[in-house]
N, C-alpha and C positions, 0 to 999 in steps of 0.2 A: 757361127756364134749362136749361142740359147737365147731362146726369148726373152726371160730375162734379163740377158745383159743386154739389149738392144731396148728394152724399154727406159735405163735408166742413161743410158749413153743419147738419145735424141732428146732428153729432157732436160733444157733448159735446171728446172729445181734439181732432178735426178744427176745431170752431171755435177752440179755441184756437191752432189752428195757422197759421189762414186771415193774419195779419199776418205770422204770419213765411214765408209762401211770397213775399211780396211782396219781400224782401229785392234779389233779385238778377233779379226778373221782365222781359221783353222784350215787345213785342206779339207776339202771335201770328197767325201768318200765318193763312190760312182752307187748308182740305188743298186739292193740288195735282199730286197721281199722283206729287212725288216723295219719296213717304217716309210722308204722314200722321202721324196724332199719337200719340205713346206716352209712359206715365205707370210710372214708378219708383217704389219706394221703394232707394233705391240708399247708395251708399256712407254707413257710420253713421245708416241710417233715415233718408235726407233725399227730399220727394219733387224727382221731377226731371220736367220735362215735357219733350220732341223734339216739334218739328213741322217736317216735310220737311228733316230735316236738320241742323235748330239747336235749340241747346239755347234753349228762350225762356223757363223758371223751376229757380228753383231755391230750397230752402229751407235752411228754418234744420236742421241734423243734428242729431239728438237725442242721438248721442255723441259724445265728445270724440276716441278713438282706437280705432281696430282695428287689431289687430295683423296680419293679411294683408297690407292695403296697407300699413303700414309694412316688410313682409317681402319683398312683392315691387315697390314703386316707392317707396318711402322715403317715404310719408305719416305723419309725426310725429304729428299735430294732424289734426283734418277741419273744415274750414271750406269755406262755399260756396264761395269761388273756386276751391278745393282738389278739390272736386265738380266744378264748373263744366269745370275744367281736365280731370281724368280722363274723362267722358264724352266731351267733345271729343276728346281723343285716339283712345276706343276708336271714335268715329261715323269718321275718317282712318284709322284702322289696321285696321279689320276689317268698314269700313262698316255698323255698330251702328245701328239701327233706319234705313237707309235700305235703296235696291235694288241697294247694295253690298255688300251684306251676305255677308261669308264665310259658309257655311254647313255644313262641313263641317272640322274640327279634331283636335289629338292631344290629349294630357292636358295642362291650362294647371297648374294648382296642384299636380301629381302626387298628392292624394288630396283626395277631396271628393263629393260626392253624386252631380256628375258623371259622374267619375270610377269610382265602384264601380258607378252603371247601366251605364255603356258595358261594363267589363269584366263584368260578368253575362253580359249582351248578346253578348259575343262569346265568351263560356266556354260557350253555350247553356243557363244557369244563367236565363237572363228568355226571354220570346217577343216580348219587346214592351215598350214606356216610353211611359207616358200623362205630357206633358211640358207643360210651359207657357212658349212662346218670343215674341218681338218677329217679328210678319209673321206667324203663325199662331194664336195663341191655343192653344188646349188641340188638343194634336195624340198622334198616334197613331205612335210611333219604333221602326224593328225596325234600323236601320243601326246600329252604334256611333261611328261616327266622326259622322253626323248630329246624334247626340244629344250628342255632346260638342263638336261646332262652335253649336247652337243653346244650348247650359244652361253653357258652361261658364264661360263671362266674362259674365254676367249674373246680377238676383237682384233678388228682390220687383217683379216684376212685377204692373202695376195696372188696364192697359188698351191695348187695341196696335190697329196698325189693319193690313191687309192687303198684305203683302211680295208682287209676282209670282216676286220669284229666292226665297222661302222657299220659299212653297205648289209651286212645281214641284220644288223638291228633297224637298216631306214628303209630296207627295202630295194634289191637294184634296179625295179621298175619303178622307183622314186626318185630317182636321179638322174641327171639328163646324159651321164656317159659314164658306167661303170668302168669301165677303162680307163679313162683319160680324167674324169671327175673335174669338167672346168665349171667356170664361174661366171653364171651369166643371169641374172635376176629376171629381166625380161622372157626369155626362156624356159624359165621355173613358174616365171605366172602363165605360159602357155600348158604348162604341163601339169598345173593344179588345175587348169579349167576344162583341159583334154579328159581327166579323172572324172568331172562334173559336182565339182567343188561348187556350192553356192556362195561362201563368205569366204574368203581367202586374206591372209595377210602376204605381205612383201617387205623385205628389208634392202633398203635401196641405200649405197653412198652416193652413184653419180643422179646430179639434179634430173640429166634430162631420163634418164630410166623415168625417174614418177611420172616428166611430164607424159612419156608413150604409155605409162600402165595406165594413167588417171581418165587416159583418151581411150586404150583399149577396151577398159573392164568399168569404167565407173565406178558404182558404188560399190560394184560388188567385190572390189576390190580397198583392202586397207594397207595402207601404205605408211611405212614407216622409218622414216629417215637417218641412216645409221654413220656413223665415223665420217663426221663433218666438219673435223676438225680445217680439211684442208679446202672448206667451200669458199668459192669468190662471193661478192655480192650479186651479182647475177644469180648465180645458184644457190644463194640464201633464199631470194625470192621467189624463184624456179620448186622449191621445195616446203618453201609454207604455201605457198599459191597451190601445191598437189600433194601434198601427205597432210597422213590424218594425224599423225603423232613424228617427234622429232628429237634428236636429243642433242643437245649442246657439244658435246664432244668439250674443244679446245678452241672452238672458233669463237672469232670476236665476229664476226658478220653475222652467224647465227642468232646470236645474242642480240647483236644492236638490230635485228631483222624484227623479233621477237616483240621487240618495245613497243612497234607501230601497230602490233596488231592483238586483237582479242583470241588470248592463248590462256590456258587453263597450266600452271607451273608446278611441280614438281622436285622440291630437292633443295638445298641450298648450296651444294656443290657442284656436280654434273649434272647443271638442270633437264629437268624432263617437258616439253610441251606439248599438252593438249591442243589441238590445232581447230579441229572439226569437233563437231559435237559429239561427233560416234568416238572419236579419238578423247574427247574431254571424258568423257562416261568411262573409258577401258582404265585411265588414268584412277581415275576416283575408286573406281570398283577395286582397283589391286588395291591403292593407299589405306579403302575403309577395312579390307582383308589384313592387314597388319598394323591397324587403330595409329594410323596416319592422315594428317587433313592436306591441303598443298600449302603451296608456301606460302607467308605469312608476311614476308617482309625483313623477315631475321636475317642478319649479317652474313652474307656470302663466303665462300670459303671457298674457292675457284683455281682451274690448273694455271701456271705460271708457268711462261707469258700465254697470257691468249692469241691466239692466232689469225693475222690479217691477211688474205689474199686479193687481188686485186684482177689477176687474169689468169687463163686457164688452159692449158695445152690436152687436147687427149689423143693416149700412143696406144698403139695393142699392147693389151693384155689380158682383156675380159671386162666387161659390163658390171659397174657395182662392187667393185675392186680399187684398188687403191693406183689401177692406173690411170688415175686424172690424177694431174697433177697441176701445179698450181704454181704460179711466180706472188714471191712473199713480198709484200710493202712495210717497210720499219717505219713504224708510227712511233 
């Protein structure tokens, strides 16, 4: 049995999900040097499988809307076709997980997590972005425009397999396994400070990643809290207690985490948090770079439903990866 299917089969949330991946599923080809297979958690938490090029699953989205894609391609509603549709376009227009892969870009959403590494990156404000992209795995980013062509029209990455137009544009002594290309964020912050990286960033989903980087590396270390959608309350806490910036995703625990503490905001949709002062400043510096102030207080405009977790199982798959999974509470 592939890893994969043994990650969503001992999972509690995952077996329940296993019928609804079937919805819009294809055969899947066996990999064939063009493209191999890559694993999403993609638009409104749906997973999405690529194999050489086609989309061959898709499931069921666990929300009804976000307001991004409805912001910038009119997605009302998210449903699999709706998925279906969008990834296909991005694999045609920017060759997304094949060896067409653009890999190098300006700013897509003009502010986002992307967006305020690259400009770190090029204010000499970072040394370096330990990143998690399709065709390299956990990689090691000192370009700005690299790291905003690989992170910036992507998100919940779950499993990828090896790009040759990536790894020559990141470097394959920039990633922790040119072959096998896994995904391990703690492993990426050893391999930025092995280089002799003095500021490094990190893009962490699982809580406890921040706490060992927060303990490994200190300051020298900026940590940033990614695809949170599916954090408990423990790991709300776990993740403002050790990142310097953090993004809402879909979570409600995020949010209600948020309330109690002195955080610098961002966005009135997928909010952004300033956590740390060094995290407050990176926030500020991108917003005043595109004559933005933070938020104000203006009426929210949030994905539907927010997301509750309450407890939290974690299976192999990879560090910082979407395998923590989580049992959901209906509030």
């Amino acid at each position: 049995m592939p890893p994969y299917a043994l990650l969503f089969i001992i999972t509690p949330h995952g077996r329940a999900s296993v019928g609804r991946f079937l919805i819009i599923a294809r055969q899947s080809s066996t990999m064939s040097g063009k493209g191999g297979r890559h694993v999403f958690d993609a638009i409104g938490m749906t997973r999405v499988v690529i194999v050489d090029g086609e989309v061959v699953e898709v499931g069921r989205p666990e929300l009804e809307f976000c307001p991004l894609f409805k912001k910038f391609v009119g997605m009302e509603d998210i449903t699999p076709e709706k998925v279906r549709e969008n990834i296909e376009f991005r694999i045609k227009d920017f060759g997304f997980c094949t060896e067409r892969r653009v890999v190098r870009a300006k700013d897509y959403v003009t502010f986002g997590v992307s967006e305020i590494l690259s400009t770190a990156l090029a204010d000499g404000k970072l040394d370096a972005a330990v990143i998690a992209a399709d065709g390299c795995g956990t990689a090691v980013i000192t370009e700005p425009a690299l790291l905003q062509g690989m992170c910036g029209r992507i998100s919940g990455l779950v499993e990828t397999s090896p790009l040759e137009v990536v790894l020559d544009a990141v470097g394959r002594d920039n990633v922790l396994d040119p072959e096998t290309v896994p995904l391990d964020m703690v492993k990426g912050a050893d391999l930025a400070a092995s280089k002799g990286y003095r500021r490094f960033s990190v893009t962490v989903a699982d809580p406890d990643d921040a706490v060992i980087l927060r303990e490994r590396y200190g300051d020298r270390v900026l940590l940033v809290g990614v695809h949170t959608s599916h954090v408990t309350c423990e790991g709300a806490r776990k993740m403002f207690d050790n990142c310097d910036i953090i993004t809402a995703c879909a979570s409600g625990r995020i949010r209600k985490e948020a309330e109690g503490r002195d955080v610098l905001v961002a966005g009135n949709k997928v909010q952004i948090f300033g956590v740390t002062e060094v995290g407050k400043q990176l926030v500020v510096d991108k917003l005043s770079s595109i004559g933005r102030k933070p938020y104000q207080g203006e009426p929210k405009d949030e994905p539907r439903p927010l997301m509750q977790f309450r407890s939290r199982l974690l299976v192999h798959g990879g560090p910082s990866t979407t395998a923590v999974r989580s049992f959901r509470t209906v509030l």
